[in-house]
C-alpha positions, -999 to 999 in steps of 0.1 A, spaced: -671 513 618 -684 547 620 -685 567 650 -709 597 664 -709 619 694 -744 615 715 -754 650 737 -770 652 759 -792 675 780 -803 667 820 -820 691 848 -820 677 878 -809 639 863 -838 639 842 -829 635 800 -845 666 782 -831 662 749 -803 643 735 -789 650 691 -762 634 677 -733 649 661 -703 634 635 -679 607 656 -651 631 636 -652 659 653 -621 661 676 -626 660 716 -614 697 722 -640 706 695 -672 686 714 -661 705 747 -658 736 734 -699 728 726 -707 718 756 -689 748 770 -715 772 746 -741 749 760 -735 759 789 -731 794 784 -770 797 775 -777 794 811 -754 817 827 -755 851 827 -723 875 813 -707 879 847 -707 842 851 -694 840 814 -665 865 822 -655 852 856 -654 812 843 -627 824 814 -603 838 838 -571 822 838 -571 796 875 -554 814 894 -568 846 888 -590 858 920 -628 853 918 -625 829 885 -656 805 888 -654 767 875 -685 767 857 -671 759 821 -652 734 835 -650 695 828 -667 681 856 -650 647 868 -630 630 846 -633 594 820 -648 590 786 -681 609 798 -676 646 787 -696 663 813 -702 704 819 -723 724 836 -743 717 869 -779 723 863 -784 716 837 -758 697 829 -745 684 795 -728 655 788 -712 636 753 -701 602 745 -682 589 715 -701 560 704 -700 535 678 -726 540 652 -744 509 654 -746 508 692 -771 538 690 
């Protein structure tokens, strides 16, 4: 059965938008979407500071995976989040 990936968009826990993308794309490849996602929102310090490596002084955590599961979650607010679903079940 085929599979897709369902983003999503939420400010403040409220859904603004949600598209669907191929279930073949690999889980690395859907974060590193999110991650540009989230990127929109930040500005270039924020950008620069979140690549550092983690244990590089002043690196923020804002392109990181927030919690952990099957829910692909990143960013705060907004906040993005994917699922791998099966076809039919959307």
């Amino acid at each position: 059965m085929a599979t897709k990936w369902i983003i999503r968009k939420y400010e403040s826990n409220v859904l603004k938008w949600e598209k669907i993308l191929p279930g073949t794309m690999s889980n690395k490849r859907v974060e590193t979407v999110l991650q540009r996602l989230v990127c929109q929102n930040l500005s270039t310090d924020e950008i620069l500071s979140s690549s550092l490596n983690v244990e590089t002084p002043g690196r923020t955590s804002h392109l990181d995976r927030v919690g952990s599961g099957t829910l692909f979650i990143y960013g705060h607010n907004p906040y993005y989040t994917a699922e791998h679903r099966h076809a039919a079940s959307i």
